[in-house]
C-alpha positions in Angstrom: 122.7 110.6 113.7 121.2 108.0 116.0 120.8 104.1 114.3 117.2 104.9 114.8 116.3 107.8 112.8 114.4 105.9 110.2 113.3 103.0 112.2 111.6 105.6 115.0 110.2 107.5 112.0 108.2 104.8 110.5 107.4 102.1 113.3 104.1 103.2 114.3 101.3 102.2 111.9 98.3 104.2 111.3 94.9 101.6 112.4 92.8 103.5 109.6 95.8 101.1 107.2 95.6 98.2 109.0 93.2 95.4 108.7 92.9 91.8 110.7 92.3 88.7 108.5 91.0 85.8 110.1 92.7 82.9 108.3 93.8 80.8 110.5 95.4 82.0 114.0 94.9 85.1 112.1 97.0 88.3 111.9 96.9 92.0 111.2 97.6 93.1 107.2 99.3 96.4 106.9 97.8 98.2 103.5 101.4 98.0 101.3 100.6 101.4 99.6 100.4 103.1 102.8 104.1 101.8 103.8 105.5 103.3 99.9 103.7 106.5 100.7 105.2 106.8 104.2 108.6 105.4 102.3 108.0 108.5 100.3 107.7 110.8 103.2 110.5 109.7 104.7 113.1 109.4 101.6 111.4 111.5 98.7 109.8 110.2 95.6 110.7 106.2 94.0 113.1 106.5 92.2 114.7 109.3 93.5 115.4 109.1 97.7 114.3 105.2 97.4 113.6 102.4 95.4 113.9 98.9 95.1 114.5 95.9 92.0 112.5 92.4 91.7 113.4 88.8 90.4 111.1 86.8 90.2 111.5 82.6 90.1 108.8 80.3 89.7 109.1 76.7 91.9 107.1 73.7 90.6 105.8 71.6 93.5 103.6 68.9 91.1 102.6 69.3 87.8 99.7 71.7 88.7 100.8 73.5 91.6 103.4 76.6 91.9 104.4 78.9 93.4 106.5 82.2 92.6 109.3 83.7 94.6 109.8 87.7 94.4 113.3 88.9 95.5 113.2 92.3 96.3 116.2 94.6 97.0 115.5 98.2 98.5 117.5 101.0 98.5 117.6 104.4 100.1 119.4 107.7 99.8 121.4 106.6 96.7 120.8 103.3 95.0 124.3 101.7 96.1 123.2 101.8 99.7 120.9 98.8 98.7 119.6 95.5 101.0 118.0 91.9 99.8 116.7 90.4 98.3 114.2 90.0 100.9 111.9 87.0 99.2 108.2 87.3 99.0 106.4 83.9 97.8 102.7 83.3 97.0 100.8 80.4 95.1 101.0 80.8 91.1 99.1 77.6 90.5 97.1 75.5 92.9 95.2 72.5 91.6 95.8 73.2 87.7 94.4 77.0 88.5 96.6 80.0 88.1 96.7 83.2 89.9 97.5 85.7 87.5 98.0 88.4 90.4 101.1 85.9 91.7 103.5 87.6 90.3 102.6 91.2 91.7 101.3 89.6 95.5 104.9 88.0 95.6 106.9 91.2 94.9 104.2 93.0 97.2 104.7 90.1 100.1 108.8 90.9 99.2 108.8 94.7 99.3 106.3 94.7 102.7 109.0 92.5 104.2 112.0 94.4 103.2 110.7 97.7 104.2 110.2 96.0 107.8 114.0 95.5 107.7 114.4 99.1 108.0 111.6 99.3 110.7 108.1 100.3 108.3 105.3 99.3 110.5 107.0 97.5 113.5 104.6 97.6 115.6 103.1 94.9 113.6 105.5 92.9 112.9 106.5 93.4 117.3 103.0 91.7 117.8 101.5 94.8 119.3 98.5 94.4 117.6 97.9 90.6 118.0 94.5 89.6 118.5 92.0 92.4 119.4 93.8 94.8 121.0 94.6 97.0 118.1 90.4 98.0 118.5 91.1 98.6 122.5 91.3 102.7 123.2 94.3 102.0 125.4 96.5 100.5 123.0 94.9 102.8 119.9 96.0 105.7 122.0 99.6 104.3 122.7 99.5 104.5 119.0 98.5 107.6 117.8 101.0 110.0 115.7 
């Protein structure tokens, strides 16, 4: 078994699961439920051939702004071959206004980031589809699976 097995089998992202966001230099967002499906495809059903366990922490900054911290720990194959936690953070409470989708954003922003340890969507996360080129033929076709 080559140390690559699972990170060659997942690396490539699908561009139909992929979307830019222009928020400041901007960056390419990878669709999380695609990444548990292909976890899926790769290992067998959650909770079975993977799975993964969340803390979560909440960090006062001032009295009205927040933020929670997801630790998420993933594991594969059996559940003692486990890694993390990887943290995921987002804003709870920004100017005295809560985000009552902090909670599940953090463990999301957590999980995407651990998967990535084991190679889910690395062509991402390598830069290959900085700026516009994930719309250019030449790099879509480079892609394609």
């Amino acid at each position: 078994m080559s140390n690559m097995n699972i990170w060659d089998a997942v690396s490539k992202s699908d561009a139909k699961f992929l979307k830019q966001v222009k928020v400041g230099r901007g960056f390419t967002a990878i669709d999380a439920h695609s990444q548990i499906m292909k976890a899926t495809e790769v290992f067998g059903p959650v909770g079975g051939g993977w799975g993964y366990h969340v803390s979560h922490s909440i960090e006062v900054l001032t009295p009205n702004d927040s933020v929670i911290i997801a630790g998420v720990s993933v594991w594969y194959n059996e559940p003692s071959n486990v890694f993390g936690p990887v943290l995921g953070c987002k804003t709870l409470m920004r100017n005295g206004k809560t985000d009552e989708d902090a909670p599940k954003k953090a463990m999301t922003d957590g999980l995407t980031k651990a998967l990535s340890h084991l190679g889910f969507n690395a062509d991402v996360f390598l830069g290959e589809f900085d700026g516009n080129k994930y719309t250019d033929d030449t790099q879509k076709a480079k892609r394609d699976w």
